[in-house]
N, C-alpha and C positions, 0 to 999 in steps of 0.2 A: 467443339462447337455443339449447340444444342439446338433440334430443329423441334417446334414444337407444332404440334396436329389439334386444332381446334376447332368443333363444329357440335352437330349435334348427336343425341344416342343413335347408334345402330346405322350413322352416316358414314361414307368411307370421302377422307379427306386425303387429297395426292397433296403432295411436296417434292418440290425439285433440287436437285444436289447438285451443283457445277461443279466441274471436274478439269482442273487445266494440267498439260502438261509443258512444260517451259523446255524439257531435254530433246537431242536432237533424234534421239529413238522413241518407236515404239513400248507405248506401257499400257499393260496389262491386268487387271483386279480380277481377284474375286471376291465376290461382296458376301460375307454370312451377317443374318439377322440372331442375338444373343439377348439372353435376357428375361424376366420373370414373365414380361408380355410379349415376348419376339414371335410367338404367331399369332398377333393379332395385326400386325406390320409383313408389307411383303413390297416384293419387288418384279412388277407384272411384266420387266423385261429381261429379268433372269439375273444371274448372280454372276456374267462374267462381263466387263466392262471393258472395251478395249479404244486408249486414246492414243488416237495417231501424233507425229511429231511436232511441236508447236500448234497443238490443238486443241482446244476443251470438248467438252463434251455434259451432257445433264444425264443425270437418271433420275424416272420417279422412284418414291418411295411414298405406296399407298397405307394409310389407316383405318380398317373399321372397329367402330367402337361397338366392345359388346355388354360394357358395362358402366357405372356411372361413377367409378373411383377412377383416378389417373393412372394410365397406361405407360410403363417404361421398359425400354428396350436401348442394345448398343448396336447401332452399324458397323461394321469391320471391314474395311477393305484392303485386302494383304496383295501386297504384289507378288505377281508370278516373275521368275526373270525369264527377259526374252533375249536372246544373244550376252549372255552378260548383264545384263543393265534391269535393274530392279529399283521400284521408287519406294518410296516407305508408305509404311501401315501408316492406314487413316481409320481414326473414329470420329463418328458421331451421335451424341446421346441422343434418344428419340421420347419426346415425352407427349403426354395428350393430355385433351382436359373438352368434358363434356358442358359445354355451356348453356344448351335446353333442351328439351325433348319437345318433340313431333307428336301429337297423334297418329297413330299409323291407321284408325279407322275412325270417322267422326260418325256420331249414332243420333239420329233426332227421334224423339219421340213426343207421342201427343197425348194426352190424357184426356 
């Protein structure tokens, strides 16, 4: 699945990731950010995701943009096993795209 980050230069854009667990155990992630721009991408609520039994759960997954070519990176989320029971690695591709730029100072001048 491909989540894509769309906004402006030097904007930091969040996206949400649902996360469901259907088993009747406890699962476990740990999330690493991979990839030519994977620290441009982070995850402001840490890299270990823990989803209770018949539960979901969201994580964000923030972007600031620091340049004006498309940004790509892989999400990873490897399970840990907890008593036995291990769900499978999840990816998802993470891509941006700068759509305008901001002023970041507007300057008038008079002659």
């Amino acid at each position: 699945e491909t989540i894509e980050f769309t906004g402006a230069l030097h904007a930091t854009v969040v996206k949400q990731v649902r996360l469901k667990n259907p088993s009747i155990k406890t699962l476990v992630y740990n999330a690493i950010l991979v990839g030519r721009d994977a620290d441009d991408f982070s995850l402001p609520k840490g890299n270990t995701i823990v989803i209770s039994s018949k539960r979901q759960t969201s994580i964000n997954v923030e972007f600031t943009s620091r340049f004006l070519r498309p940004a790509e990176a892989v999400l990873l989320l490897i399970s840990k096993s907890v008593g036995g029971i291990g769900g499978a690695t999840l990816t998802f591709s993470l891509k941006s795209e700068v759509k305008h730029i901001e002023p970041a100072v507007s300057l008038c001048m008079r002659l």
